[in-house]
Every structure is written in structure tokens, then in C-alpha cells.
C-alpha positions in Angstrom: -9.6 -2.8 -12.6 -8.1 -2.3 -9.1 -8.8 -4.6 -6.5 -9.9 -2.3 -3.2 -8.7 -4.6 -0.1 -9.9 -3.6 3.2 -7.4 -4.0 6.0 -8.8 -7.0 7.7 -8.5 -8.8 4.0 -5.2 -7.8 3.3 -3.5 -10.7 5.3 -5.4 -12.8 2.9 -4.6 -10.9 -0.5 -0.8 -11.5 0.5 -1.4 -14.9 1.4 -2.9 -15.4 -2.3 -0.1 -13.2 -3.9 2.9 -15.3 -2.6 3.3 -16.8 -5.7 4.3 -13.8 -7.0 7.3 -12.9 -5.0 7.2 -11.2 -1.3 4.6 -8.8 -1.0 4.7 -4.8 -0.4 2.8 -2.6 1.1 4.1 1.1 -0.6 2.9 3.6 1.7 2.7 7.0 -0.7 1.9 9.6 2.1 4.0 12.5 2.8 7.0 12.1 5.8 5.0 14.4 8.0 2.0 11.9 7.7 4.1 9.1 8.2 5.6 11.1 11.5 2.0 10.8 12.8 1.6 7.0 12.1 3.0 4.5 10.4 2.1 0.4 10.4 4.6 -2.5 11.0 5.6 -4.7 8.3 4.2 -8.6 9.4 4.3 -10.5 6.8 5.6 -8.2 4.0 7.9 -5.2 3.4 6.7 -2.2 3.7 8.0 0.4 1.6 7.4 4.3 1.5 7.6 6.4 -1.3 5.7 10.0 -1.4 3.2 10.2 -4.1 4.6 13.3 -5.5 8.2 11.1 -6.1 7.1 8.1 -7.3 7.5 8.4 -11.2 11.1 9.3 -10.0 11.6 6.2 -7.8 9.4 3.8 -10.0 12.9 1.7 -10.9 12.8 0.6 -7.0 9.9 -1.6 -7.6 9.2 -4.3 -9.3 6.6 -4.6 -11.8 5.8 -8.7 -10.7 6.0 -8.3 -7.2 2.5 -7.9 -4.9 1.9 -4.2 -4.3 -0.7 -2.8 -2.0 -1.0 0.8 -1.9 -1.5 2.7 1.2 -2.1 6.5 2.2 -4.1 8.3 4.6 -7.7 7.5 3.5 -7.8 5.6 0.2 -7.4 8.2 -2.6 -4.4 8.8 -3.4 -3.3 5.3 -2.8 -6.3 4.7 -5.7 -4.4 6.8 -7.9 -1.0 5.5 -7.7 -2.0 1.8 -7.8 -4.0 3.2 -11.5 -0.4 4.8 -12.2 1.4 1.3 -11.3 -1.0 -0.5 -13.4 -0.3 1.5 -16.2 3.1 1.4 -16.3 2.8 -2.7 -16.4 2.3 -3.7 -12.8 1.1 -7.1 -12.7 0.1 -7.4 -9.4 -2.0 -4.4 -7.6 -4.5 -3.7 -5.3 -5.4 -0.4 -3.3 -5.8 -0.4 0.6 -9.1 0.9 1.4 -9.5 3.2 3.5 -6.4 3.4 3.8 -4.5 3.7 7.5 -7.4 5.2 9.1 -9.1 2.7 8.2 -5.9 -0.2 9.0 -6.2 2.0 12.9 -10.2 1.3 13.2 -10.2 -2.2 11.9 -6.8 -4.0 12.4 -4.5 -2.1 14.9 -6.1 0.5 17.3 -2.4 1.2 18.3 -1.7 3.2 14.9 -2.5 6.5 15.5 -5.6 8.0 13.9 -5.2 11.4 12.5 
């Protein structure tokens, strides 16, 4: 099972995930998407891989550190933190809503799109 974090929450998941090494936020949109908006790492390191790339890239993660999975909405995020999860990450959760939803509920100043 995936834990679904809503935006406002996530400040609390990394909180309770420091145990387990610093905490990432993979943001798996495409670069035009991430052109349009992007969020600012406070209080873990954000890292952006497209979804289409990440099997390639998987090796720049690691499997026991925090990961919260971003994209525009929720769904593909969903997919790659199943993908993650499968391929023996410990630690996963999936950003609902993804960064519409971070815009709307945490930080107005990220452009909606």
C-alpha cells in the first residue's frame, strides 16, 4: 500500500521519516512541466527525474531513503511510487494531488497550470 500525503501533511510525513535518512521529494514530470512550475526544497531535497527515465536513473536513489512522489495531479506520481515499491523501496508515499494541489493548498506562488 502507498501512503497518499496531501501537501499540507507532507511537512509532517518528513518529519516522521527522518529516521530514515534526509527526505526527497522526486518530482517525475516532464521538463516543459517543470518550466511552468516547480516547488522549492525546505526541508528536503528535491530531485527531478521524468517518469519516462526513471527505470534508467533508478541507481540515483536510494532504496532507504524517504521518497515522496510528485507530478502534475497525482497519477503518475501514483504509478512511480507502485514502481519504487516494487523494486524494494522502503520508504514511499505519493503527493496527492500533486503540485496543483501543493499551489492551492501550501504555496499560491507555484504556478497552477
Amino acid at each position: 500500500m502507498i501512503v497518499q500525503v496531501r501537501p499540507l501533511d507532507l511537512n509532517q510525513w518528513l518529519h516522521s521519516m527522518r529516521a530514515h535518512g534526509t527526505p526527497v521529494v522526486l518530482d517525475v514530470r516532464e521538463a516543459r512541466e517543470l518550466q511552468a512550475a516547480s516547488v522549492k526544497a525546505d526541508g528536503f531535497s528535491l530531485v527531478t527525474i521524468p517518469m519516462g527515465v526513471l527505470p534508467l536513473r533508478l541507481t540515483e536513489l536510494d532504496p532507504q531513503q524517504p521518497i515522496a512522489c510528485l507530478c502534475h495531479h497525482g497519477g503518475r506520481s501514483m504509478q512511480v511510487a507502485h514502481f519504487l515499491k516494487s523494486h524494494g523501496f522502503a520508504h514511499v508515499a505519493n503527493i496527492a494531488g500533486g503540485i496543483n494541489a501543493w499551489s492551492s493548498e501550501l504555496d499560491p506562488s507555484v504556478p497552477r497550470y
